[in-house]
N, C-alpha and C positions, 0 to 999 in steps of 0.2 A: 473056656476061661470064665471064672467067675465074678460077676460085681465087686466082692471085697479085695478080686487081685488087681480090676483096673484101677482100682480108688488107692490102692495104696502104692499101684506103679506111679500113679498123677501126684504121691506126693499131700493128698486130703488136701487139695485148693481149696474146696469149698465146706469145708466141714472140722469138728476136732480132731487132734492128733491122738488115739488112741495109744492106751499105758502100753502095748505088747511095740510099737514102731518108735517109742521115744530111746533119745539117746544117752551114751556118757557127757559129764564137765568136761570132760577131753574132746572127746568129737564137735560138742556144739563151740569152745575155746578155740580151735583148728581154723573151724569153719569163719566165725566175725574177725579171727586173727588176717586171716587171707584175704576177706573184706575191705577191712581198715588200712591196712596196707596195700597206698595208694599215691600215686604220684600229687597230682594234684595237694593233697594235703600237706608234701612238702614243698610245694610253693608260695602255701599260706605261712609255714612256720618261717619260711626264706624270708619274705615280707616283714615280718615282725623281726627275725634278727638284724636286718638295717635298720633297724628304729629304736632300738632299744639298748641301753646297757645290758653284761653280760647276765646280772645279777634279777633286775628288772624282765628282764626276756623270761628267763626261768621262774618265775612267781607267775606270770600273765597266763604261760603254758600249760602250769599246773592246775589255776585257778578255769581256763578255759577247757580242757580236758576233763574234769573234775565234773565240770557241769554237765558236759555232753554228757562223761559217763551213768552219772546218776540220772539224768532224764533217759536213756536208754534204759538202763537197769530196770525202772519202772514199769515200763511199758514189755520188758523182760520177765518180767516178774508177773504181769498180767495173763501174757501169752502163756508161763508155762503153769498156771493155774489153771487156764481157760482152755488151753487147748488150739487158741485163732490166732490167725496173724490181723495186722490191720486193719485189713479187708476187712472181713468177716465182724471185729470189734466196729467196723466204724457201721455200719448196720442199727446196731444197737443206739449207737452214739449219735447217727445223724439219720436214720432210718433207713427201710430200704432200698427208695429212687435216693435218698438223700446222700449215701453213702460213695455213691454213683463220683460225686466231687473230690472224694478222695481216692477215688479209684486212677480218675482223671492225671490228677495232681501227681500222685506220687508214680504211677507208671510215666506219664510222660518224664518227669524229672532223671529218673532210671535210665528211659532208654535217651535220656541226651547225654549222661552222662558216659553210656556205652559207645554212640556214635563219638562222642570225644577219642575217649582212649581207644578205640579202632583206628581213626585216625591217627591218633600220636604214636601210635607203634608202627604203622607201615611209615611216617614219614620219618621218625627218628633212623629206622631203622636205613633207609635209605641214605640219610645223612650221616650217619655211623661208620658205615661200610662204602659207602662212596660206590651202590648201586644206582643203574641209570633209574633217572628220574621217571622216566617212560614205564615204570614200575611199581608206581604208588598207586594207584587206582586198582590193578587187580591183586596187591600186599592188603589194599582197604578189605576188598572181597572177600581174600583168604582167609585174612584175621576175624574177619565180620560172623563167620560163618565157623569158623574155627575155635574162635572161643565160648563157643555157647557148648559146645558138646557138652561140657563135663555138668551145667544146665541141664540140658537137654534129659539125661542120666538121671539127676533130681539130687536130693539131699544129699544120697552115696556117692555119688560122683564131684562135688563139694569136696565133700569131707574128704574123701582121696586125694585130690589134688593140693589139699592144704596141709592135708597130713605131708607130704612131703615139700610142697615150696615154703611153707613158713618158717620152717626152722632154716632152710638154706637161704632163705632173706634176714632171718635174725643174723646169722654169720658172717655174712656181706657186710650188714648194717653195723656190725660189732668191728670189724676189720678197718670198717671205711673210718668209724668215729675217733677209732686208736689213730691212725694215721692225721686225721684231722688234726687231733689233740696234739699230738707231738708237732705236726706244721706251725700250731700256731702258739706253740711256746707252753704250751700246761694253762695251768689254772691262771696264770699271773698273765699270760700273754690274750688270755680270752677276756681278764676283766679289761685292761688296758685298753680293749678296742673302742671307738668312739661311735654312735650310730651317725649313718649316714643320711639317712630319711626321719621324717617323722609323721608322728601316727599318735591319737589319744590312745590310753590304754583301753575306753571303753568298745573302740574302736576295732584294736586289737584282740578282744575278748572274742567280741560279735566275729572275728573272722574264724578264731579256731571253732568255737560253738557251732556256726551257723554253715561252714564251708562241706562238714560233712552231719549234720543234722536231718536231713533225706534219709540218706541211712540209717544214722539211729531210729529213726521213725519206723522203719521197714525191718530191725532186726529182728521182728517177732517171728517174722518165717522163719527164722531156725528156733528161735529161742522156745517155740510153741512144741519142739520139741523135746523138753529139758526134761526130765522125769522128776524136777524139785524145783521150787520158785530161789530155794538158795542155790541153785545150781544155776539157773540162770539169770542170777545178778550178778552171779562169781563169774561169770562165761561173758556178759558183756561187760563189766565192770575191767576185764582184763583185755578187753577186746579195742572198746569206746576210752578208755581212762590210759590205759599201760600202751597199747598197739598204738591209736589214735596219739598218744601223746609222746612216742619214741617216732612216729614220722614228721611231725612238726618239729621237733627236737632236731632230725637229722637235716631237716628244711635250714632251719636256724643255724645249725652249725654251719652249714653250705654255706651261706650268708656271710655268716663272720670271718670264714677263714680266705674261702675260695670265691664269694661274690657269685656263687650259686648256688640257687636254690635245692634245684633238682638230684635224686642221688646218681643218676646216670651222669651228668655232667661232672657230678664229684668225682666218682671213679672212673672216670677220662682223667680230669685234674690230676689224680690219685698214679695214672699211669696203668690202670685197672679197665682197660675199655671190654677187653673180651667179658670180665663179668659184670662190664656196665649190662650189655646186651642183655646174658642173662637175668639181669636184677631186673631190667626192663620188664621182659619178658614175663617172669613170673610173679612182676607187681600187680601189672595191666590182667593178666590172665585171672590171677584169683578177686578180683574184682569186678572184671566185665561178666563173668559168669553170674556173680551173684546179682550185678545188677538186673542181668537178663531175664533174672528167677525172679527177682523182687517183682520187674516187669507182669512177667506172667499171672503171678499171682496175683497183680492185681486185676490184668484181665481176666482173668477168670472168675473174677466178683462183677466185674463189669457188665460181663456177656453171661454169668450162670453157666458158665460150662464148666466141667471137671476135664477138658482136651489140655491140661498145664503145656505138652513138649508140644504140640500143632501152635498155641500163642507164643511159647519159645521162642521154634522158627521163625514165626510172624515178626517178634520184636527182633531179634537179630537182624534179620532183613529189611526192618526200618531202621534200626540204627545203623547198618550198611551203609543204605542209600541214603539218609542224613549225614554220615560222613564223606561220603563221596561227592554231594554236593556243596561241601566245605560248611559247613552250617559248625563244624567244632571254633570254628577262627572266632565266631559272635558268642559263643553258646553260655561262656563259663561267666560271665558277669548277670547273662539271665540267669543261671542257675541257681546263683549266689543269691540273685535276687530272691527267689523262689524260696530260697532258706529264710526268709521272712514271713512265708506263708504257710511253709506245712509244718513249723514248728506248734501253731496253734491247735492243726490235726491231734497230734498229741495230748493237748493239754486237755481237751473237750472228752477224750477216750479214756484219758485217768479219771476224770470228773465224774461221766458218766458210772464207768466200774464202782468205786466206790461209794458214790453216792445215792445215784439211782437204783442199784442190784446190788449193794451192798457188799462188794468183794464174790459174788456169785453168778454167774451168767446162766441166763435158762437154756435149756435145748436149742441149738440153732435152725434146727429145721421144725422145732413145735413152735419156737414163740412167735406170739403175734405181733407182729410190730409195727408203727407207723409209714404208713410210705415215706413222711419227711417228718423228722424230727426237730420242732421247733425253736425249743429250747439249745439242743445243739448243735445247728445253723445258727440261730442269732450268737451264741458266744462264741463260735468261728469266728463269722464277720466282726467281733468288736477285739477279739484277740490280733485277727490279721491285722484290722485299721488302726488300734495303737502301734502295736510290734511297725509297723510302716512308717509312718511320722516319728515314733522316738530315736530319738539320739542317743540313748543307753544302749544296752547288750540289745538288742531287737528281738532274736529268736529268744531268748530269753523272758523279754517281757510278753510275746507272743504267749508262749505256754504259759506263763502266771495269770497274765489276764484273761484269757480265753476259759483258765478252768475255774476263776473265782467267779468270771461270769456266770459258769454253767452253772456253780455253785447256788449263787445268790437269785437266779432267774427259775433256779429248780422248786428252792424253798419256798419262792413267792408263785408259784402255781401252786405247788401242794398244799399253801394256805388257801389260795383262793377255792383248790376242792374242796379241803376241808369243807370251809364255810358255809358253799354250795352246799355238800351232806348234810350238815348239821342244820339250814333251812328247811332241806327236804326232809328231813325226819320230824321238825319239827310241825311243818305242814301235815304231815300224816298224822 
């Protein structure tokens, strides 16, 4: 077996995606589509349809969606230039111990999100079917370990499984909303509804943006794939904007008709439980995978290993055992929280691209690069520590602030070399 067949079994963790292993707009579409579609984010959109008018809900969703997609897009756009995912750009952007923090960041965030939904399927599942409860703990195991396979496989095995669940979760989702709709009287019986709760909209914003913002952060694993940067803007832009904003949509709809959030509990409501199960199922499935991958990949910037399926394993098996130890019951308001910190990740890796390398990245295994990169450390930390006290959009202003710092902290060194130069020379 040859070095370029293990590197390209691993998936190039630690390296660029060469033009012969990149994919179609279809494949890498498939793939964020089966991502994005994710329960949790219809609990966000739930949230926001008790608190809003029908009219009002709809604007917030759009304008919230809107933004995620375009800050994914970006950093879509970067990857399939560049060839890297996260990892690998934040190197450049925070150096190479420094990168280390967002290695940290965004894998742990991944695999708490895996232990969540691990958990949430063996105990829905239990409460569904009204199996003994003495069965949720080796359901965690099953699932823990069951859903990483198609992980485990790498990109093709993604792309497989989405290739077939996505379109049979659009159909679900297309079924349940017609029902919905007719439940609650058409267009005239949804404005009519009154909110129940209340919520600022900037409030509201920050939940749809910030709730799956982790991920956008981390699409570049696939997207590093895309054989065209307009391919993958068009792939997450359909994925983070369209997918991302038809599951908060069907959250909201839950909300107003049926005072739930969730699409499994709708299609109980619905009289639909056998294809709740299945919706379940291959909500959680084409999600936990990718988080699992997201995982990896960043360990493997961590640790410098090219082993992607051995940290696989690894992260499955932690997020097993975090959900077995109930750690999902706390996990999702820390998560949320975290959505205030790794959006500035971003903002410092756009900054960097463009500004410092000019839209071109050098060799990743010739360039020399700082062990910590000072510049983009410090406008992390002033990215995180506004985005954290503001009361606007957060992850929102995370990414604005973080990269005008980088911005303006870059130009005021490059003067001060200058300067430096031009004494030195004139010293000579």
């Amino acid at each position: 077996m040859t070095d370029t067949h293990v590197t390209a079994d691993q998936d190039y963790p630690l390296e660029p995606v060469p033009a012969q292993a990149r994919k179609s707009l279809w494949s890498m579409g498939f793939v964020l589509l089966g991502f994005t579609f994710f329960t949790a984010t219809m609990w966000a959109g739930g949230s926001i349809g008790t608190a809003f008018d029908f009219s009002t809900m709809l604007w917030i969703l759009l304008i919230g969606n809107l933004l995620l997609g375009c800050y994914a897009a970006v950093l879509g756009y970067i990857a399939a230039r560049s060839g890297l995912n996260t990892a690998l750009m934040s190197r450049f952007a925070f150096g190479e111990l420094g990168s280390k923090l967002s290695d940290v960041l965004l894998g742990f965030t991944q695999i708490g999100w895996y232990a969540w939904g691990t958990a949430t399927m063996a105990l829905l599942l239990v409460k569904m079917t009204g199996l003994p409860e003495g069965l949720t703990l080796p359901l965690m195991v099953l699932f823990g370990f069951g859903f990483c396979v198609s992980a485990f496989v790498g990109y093709r095995g993604l792309d497989l499984l989405s290739r077939f669940a996505v379109p049979a979760m659009i159909i679900l989702v297309a079924v349940s909303l017609t029902i919905a709709a007719s439940d609650a009287g058409g267009l005239s019986g949804l404005s009519s509804v009154i909110p129940s709760t209340e919520m600022s909209v900037a409030a509201a914003i920050t939940l749809v943006f910030g709730t799956f913002v982790s991920g956008g952060t981390q699409a570049t694993n696939w997207t590093r794939f895309a054989r065209s940067g307009k391919s993958a803007v068009l792939a997450t832009l359909a994925a983070f904007f369209l997918g991302n904003g038809l599951m908060t949509l069907v959250g909201a709809f839950g909300a107003l008709v049926y005072q739930q959030a969730d699409i499994v509990d709708i299609l109980v409501a619905q009289g639909l439980a056998t294809l709740g199960i299945l919706m379940l199922f291959l909500n959680l499935w084409t999600t936990q995978d990718n988080t699992v991958y997201n995982f990896a990949v960043a360990g493997c910037n961590l640790l410098r290993t090219e082993r992607r399926r051995t940290i696989t394993l690894v992260g499955a098996a932690i997020g097993t055992l975090l959900a077995v130890l109930g750690m999902y019951a706390w996990l999702i308001p820390f998560l949320i929280l975290l959505g205030t910190f790794i959006p500035p990740v971003g903002g410092v890796i756009m900054a960097n691209y463009f500004v410092s390398w000019r839209g071109r990245y050098p060799e990743i295994g010739t360039a020399r690069l700082p062990a910590f990169n000072l510049v983009g450390l410090t406008a992390y930390a002033l990215g995180s520590l506004v985005a954290y006290a503001s009361a606007w959009i957060a992850p929102l202003v995370g990414v604005l602030v973080a990269a005008l710092s980088y911005v303006l902290i870059e130009l005021a060194v490059a003067g001060v070399r200058e300067r430096r130069a031009a004494l030195l020379r004139s010293a000579g």
